[in-house]
Each structure stands twice: as structure tokens, then as C-alpha cells.
BANUKOL-680842 format. One record per residue (C-alpha): residue number from 1; residue in one letter; x, z, y. Coordinates in pm, whole numbers, plus 50000, padded with zeros to 5 digits. Example, Ala and Ser with C-alpha at 12.3 -4.5 7.8 and 13.67 -1.06 7.14 Angstrom:
<pt nuro="1" vonu="A" east="51230" up="50780" north="49550"/>
<pt nuro="2" vonu="S" east="51367" up="50714" north="49894"/>
***
This chain:
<pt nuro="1" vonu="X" east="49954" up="51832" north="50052"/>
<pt nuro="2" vonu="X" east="50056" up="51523" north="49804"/>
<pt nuro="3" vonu="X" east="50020" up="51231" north="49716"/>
<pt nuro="4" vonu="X" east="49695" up="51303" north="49442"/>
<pt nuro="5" vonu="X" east="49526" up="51466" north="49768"/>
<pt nuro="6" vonu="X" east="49513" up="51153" north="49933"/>
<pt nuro="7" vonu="X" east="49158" up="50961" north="49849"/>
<pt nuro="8" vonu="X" east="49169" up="50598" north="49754"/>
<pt nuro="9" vonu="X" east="48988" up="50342" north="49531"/>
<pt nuro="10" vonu="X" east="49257" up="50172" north="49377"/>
<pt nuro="11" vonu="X" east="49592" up="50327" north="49331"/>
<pt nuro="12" vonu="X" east="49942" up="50105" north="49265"/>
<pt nuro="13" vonu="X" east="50305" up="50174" north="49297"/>
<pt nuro="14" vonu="X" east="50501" up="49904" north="49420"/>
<pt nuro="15" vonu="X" east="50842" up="49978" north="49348"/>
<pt nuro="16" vonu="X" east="51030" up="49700" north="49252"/>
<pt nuro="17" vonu="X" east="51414" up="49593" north="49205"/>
<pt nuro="18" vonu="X" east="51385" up="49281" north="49508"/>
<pt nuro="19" vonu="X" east="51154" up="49266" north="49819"/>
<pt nuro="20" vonu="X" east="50945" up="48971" north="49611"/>
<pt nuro="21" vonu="X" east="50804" up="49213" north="49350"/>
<pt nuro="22" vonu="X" east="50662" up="49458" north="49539"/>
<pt nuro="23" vonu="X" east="50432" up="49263" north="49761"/>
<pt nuro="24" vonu="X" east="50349" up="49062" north="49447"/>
<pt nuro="25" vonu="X" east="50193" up="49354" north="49265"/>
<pt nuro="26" vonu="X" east="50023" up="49425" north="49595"/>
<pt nuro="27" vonu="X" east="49873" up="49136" north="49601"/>
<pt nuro="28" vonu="X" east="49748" up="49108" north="49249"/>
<pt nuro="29" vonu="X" east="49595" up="49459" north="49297"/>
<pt nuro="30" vonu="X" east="49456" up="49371" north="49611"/>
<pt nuro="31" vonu="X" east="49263" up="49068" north="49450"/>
<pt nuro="32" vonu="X" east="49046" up="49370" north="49251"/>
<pt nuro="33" vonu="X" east="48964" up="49580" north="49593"/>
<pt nuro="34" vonu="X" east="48603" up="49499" north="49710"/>
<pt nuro="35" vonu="X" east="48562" up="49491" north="50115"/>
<pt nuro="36" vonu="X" east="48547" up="49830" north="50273"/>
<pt nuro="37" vonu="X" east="48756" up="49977" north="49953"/>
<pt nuro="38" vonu="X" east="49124" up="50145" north="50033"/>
<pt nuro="39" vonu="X" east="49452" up="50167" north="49820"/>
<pt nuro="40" vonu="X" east="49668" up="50342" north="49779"/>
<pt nuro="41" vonu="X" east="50059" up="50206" north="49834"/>
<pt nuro="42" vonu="X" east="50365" up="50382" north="49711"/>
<pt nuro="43" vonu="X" east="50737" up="50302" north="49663"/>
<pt nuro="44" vonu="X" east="51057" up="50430" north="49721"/>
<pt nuro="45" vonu="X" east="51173" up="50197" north="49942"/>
<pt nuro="46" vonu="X" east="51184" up="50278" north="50299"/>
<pt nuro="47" vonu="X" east="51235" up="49943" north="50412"/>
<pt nuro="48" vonu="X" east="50839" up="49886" north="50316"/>
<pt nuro="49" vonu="X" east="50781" up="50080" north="50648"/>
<pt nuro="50" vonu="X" east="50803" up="49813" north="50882"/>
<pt nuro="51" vonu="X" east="50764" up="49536" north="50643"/>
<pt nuro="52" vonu="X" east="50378" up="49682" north="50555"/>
<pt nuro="53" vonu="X" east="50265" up="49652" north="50874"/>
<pt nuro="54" vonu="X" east="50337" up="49304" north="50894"/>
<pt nuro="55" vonu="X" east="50224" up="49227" north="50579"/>
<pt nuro="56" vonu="X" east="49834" up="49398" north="50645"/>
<pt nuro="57" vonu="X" east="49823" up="49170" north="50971"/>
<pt nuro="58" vonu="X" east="49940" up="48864" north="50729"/>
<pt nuro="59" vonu="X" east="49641" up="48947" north="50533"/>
<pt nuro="60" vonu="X" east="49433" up="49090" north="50761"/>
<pt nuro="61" vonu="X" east="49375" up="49440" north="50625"/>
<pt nuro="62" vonu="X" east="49344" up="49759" north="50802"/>
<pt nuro="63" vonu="X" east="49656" up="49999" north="50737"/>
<pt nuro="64" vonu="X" east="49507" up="50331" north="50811"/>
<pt nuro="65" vonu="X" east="49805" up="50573" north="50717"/>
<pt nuro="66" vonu="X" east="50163" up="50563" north="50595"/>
<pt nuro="67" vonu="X" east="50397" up="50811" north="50528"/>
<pt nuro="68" vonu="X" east="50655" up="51011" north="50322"/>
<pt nuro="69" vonu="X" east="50535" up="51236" north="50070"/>
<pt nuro="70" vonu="X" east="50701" up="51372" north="49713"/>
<pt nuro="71" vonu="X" east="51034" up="51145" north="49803"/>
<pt nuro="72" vonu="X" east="50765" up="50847" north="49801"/>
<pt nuro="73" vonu="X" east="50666" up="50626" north="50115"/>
<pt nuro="74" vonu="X" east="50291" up="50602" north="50093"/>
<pt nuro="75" vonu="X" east="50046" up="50342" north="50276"/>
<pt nuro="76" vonu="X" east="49645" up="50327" north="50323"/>
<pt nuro="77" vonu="X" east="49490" up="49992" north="50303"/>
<pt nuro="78" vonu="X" east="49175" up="49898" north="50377"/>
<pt nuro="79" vonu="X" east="49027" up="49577" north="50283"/>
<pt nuro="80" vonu="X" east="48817" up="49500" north="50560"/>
<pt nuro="81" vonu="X" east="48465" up="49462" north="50560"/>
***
């Protein structure tokens, strides 16, 4: 299994060089996903594991999956309905 196996709508990788940038490209690809539509979340930073939860409950979207794949930490969002 990878990473390209792993349906979305929207994909974006949110690696970044502070823990600013990546939630801020999150967020400007989140303002394209229509309700009921999933992304597609990866980085390289393993910190993003517990800070990704928090941030779908900030925002209130569903995090279906996350997960390390191809030396990559992937996460499922859904924006809710």
C-alpha cells in the first residue's frame, strides 16, 4: 500500500520549516474543499500527530485516518457535511 492508494479529493503536503506554515497551507487548501470532500495531509513531521487532532476539533472536521507511510505521516480530513 502507499500513499497514491489512498483516495482523496484534494491532495496537499504540508511540510514546512516552523509549526506556522504547515497549518497555514492547510488552511488555505481547506478553504477549496466542499462539505463531505476529504484531503489528503502529508508531512514529515511527526510532531503533526498529536497536533492534527487538535487542530480538526479547532475546525471542526472529521479526521478519519492518519498514519506513516513512504517515510511520510499522512492524515484524512473530512470537511463535514
Amino acid at each position: 500500500m502507499s500513499l497514491d492508494s489512498i483516495f482523496c479529493d484534494l491532495f496537499v503536503d504540508i511540510s514546512g520549516t516552523d509549526c506556522a506554515v504547515p497549518f497555514s497551507k492547510l488552511n488555505d487548501a481547506l478553504e477549496s474543499l466542499l462539505p463531505g470532500q476529504t484531503l489528503l495531509a502529508v508531512s514529515g513531521k511527526q510532531a503533526l500527530q498529536t497536533d492534527m487532532p487538535a487542530f480538526c476539533r479547532q475546525r471542526n472536521l472529521q479526521l478519519l485516518d492518519q498514519g506513516e507511510m513512504d517515510a511520510l505521516f499522512y492524515f484524512l480530513i473530512k470537511q463535514r457535511d
